[in-house]
N, C-alpha and C positions, 0 to 999 in steps of 0.2 A: 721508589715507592715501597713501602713497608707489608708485609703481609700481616692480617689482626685478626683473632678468631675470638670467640667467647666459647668458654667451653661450661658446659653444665653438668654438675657432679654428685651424684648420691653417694653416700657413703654406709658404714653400717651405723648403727642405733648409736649418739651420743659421741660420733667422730666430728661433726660435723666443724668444730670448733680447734682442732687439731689439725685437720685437713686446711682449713682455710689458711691458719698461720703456718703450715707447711709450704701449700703451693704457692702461699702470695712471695716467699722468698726465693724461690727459682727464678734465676735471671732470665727476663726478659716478660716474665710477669709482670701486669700493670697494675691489676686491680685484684683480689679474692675475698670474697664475703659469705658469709653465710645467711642463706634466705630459707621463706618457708615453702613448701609448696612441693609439688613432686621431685625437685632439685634441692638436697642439701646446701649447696656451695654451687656460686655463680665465679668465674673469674674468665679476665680479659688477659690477651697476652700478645706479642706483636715482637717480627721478626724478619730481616730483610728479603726472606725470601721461605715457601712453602717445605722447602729441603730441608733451610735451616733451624726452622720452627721444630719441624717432628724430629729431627736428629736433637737441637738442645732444648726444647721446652716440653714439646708432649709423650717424649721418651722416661724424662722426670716423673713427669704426672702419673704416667702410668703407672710408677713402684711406689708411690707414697701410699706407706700403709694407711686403712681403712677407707680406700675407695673402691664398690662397689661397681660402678657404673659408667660411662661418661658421655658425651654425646659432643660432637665439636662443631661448632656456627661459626664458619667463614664472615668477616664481613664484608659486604658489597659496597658499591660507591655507586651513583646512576649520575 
């Protein structure tokens, strides 16, 4: 079973469109768009396990210039 987060991204003023097509090609990224609302950039990303995620995906995420902010949402299954 795969581990999937959403992560939610501010950026600075007018990145918001550089960021997206940045982090959508880090592997293991699913999804990144740019929305409006207190979040620049919305993107999904999934990986087989919690370890593996933040060592290759949200290690990425982190130095892609113009982000700001990030906030990361686990998803849950009930």
């Amino acid at each position: 079973m795969s581990v999937q987060v959403y992560i939610l991204i501010q950026t600075e003023v007018g990145k918001a469109s550089s960021v997206a097509k940045t982090v959508g090609a880090i592997p293991g990224v699913t999804l990144a768009e740019g929305v409006t609302g207190p979040y620049d950039v919305i993107m999904r990303a999934e990986s087989p396990s919690m370890e593996e995620l933040g060592r290759a995906v949200l290690s990425k995420v982190q130095s892609v210039p113009g982000i700001t902010r990030t906030l990361t949402c686990p998803v849950t299954s009930y």
